[in-house]
Short mmCIF file of the C-alpha atoms (twelve columns), coordinates in Angstrom:
data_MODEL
# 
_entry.id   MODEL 
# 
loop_
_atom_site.group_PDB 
_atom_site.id 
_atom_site.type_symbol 
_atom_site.label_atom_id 
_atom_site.label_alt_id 
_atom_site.label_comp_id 
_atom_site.label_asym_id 
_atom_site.label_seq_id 
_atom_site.Cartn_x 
_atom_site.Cartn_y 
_atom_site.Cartn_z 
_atom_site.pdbx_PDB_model_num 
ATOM 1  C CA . UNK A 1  16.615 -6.474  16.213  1 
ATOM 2  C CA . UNK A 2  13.967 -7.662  18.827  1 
ATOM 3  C CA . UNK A 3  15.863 -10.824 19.042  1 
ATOM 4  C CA . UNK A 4  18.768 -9.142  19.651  1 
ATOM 5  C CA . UNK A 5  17.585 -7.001  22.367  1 
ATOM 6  C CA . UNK A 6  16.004 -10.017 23.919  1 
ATOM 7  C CA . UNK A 7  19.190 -12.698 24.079  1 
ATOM 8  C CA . UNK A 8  21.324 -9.228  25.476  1 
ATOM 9  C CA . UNK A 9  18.813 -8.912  28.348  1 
ATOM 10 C CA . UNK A 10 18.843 -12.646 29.528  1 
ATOM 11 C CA . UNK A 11 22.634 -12.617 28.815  1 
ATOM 12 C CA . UNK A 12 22.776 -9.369  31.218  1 
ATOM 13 C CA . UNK A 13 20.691 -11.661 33.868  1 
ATOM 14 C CA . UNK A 14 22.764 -14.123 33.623  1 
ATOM 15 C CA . UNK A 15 25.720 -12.603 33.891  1 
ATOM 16 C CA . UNK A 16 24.962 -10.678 36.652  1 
ATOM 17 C CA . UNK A 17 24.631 -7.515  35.043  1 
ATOM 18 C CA . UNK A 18 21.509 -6.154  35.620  1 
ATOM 19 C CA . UNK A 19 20.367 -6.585  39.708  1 
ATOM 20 C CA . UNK A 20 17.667 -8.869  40.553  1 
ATOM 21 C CA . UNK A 21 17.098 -6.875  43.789  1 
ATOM 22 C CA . UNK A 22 15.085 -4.116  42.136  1 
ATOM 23 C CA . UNK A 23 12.165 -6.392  41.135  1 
ATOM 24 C CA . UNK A 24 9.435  -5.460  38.958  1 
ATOM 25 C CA . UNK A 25 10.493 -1.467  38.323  1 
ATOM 26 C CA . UNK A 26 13.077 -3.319  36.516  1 
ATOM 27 C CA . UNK A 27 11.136 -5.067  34.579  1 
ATOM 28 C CA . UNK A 28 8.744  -2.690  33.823  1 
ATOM 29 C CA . UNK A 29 12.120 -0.636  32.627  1 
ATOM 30 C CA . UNK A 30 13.150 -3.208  30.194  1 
ATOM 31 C CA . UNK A 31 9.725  -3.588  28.892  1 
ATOM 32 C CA . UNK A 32 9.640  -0.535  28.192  1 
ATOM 33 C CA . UNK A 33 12.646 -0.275  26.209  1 
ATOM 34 C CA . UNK A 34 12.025 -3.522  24.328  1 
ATOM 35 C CA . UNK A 35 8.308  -2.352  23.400  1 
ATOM 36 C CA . UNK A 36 8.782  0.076   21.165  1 
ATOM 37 C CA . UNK A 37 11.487 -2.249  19.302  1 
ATOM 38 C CA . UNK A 38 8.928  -4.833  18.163  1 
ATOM 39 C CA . UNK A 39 6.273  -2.095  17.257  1 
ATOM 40 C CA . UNK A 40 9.003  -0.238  14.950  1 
ATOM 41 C CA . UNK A 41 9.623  -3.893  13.479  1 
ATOM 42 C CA . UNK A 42 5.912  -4.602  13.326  1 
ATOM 43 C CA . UNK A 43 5.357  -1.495  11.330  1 
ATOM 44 C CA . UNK A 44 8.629  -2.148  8.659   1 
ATOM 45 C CA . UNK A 45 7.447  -5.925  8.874   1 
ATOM 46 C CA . UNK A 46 3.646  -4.957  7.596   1 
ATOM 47 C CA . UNK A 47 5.627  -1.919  5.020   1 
ATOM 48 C CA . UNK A 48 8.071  -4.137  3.393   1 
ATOM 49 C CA . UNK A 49 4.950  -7.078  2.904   1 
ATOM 50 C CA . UNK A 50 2.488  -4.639  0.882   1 
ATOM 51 C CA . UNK A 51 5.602  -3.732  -1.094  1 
ATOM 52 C CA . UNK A 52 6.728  -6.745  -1.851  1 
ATOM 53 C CA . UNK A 53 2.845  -8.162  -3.018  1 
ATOM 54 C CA . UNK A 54 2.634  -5.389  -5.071  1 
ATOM 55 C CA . UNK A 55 6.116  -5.969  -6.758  1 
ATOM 56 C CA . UNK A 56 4.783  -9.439  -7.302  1 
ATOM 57 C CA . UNK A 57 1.446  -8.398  -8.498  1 
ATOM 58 C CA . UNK A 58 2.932  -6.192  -10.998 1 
ATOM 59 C CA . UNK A 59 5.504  -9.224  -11.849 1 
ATOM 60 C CA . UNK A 60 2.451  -11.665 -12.487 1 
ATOM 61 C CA . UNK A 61 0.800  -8.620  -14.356 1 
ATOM 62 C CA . UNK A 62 4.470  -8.296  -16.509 1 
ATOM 63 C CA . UNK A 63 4.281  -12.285 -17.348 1 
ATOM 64 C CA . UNK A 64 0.788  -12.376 -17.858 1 
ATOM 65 C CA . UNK A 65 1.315  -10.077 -21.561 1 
# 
């Protein structure tokens, strides 16, 4: 998702989509949208790798008897 929202915004640059002329407010703007995408990520990222050492814990554990 991050990487998505990142290659869209340089695409938009290039293409001439977004205006240069507004300077930093802009990128302060898109900053501020693609912020909160990597902290969502971040979070689900760190969630999904506790489950999945548990799962595997428990797996070993399974094995193990």
């Amino acid at each position: 998702m991050g990487t998505g929202c990142i290659i869209m915004t340089v695409t938009a640059f290039l293409v001439g989509w977004i205006p240069m002329h507004h300077g930093p407010l802009l990128m302060i703007a898109i900053l501020e949208e693609i912020a909160p995408v990597f902290v969502i990520w971040f979070v689900f990222y760190h969630v999904s790798r506790n489950s999945v050492k548990q799962m595997n814990q428990r797996v070993n554990e399974i094995n193990k008897l």
